[in-house]
C-alpha positions in Angstrom: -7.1 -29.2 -14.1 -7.8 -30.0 -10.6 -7.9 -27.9 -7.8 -6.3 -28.8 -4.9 -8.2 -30.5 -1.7 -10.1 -28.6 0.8 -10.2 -29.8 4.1 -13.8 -30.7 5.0 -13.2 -29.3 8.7 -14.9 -26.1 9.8 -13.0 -22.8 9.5 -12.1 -21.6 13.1 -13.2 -18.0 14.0 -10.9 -15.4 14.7 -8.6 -15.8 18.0 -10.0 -12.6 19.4 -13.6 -12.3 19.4 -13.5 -7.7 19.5 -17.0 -7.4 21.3 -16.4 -10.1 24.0 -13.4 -10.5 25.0 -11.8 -7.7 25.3 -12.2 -4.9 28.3 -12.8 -1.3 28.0 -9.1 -0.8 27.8 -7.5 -3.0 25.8 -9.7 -1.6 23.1 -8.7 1.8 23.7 -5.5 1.0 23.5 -5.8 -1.0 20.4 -8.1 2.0 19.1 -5.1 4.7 20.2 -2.3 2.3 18.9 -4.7 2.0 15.3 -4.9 5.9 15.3 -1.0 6.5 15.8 -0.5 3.8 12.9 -2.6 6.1 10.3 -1.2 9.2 11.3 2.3 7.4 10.4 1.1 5.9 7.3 -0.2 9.5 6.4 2.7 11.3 7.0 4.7 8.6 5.1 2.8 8.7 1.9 2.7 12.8 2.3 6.7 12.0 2.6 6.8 10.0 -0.4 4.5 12.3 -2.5 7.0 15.2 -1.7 9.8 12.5 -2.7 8.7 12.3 -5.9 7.7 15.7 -7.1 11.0 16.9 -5.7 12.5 14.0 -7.4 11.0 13.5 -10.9 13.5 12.7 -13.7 13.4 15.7 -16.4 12.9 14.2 -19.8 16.1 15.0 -22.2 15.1 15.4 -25.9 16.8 11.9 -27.8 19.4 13.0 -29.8 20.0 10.0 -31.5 19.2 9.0 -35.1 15.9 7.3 -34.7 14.6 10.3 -32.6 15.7 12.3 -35.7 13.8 10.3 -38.2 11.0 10.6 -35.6 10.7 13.8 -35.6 11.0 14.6 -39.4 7.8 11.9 -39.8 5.9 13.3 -37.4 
């Protein structure tokens, strides 16, 4: 198989170039809007880990007859 074809034109670089173009505070903005980010994605994930302990389904013994003949083999 083929892949498909590439353009042979050079990749432009990023639209914001972080050490030149920006001033003193639009990168501590950026850096305070970064830092309120991660203490939202912590708290979310600490939010979801509580979640899911809290929540875990409890496993109910099979009562069926396969889980019978299970059991007796093993």
């Amino acid at each position: 198989m083929c892949s498909s074809p590439k353009s042979s034109r050079a990749v432009k670089k990023s639209a914001i170039n972080f050490d030149d173009e920006l001033t003193q505070e639009q990168r501590l903005r950026f850096a305070a809007k970064a830092n309120l980010a991660e203490q939202r994605r912590a708290q979310r994930e600490a939010t979801n880990k509580r979640y899911e302990k809290k929540h875990t389904p409890a496993k109910k013994p099979a009562t069926g007859l396969f889980s019978w003949l299970q059991q007796l083999v093993s």
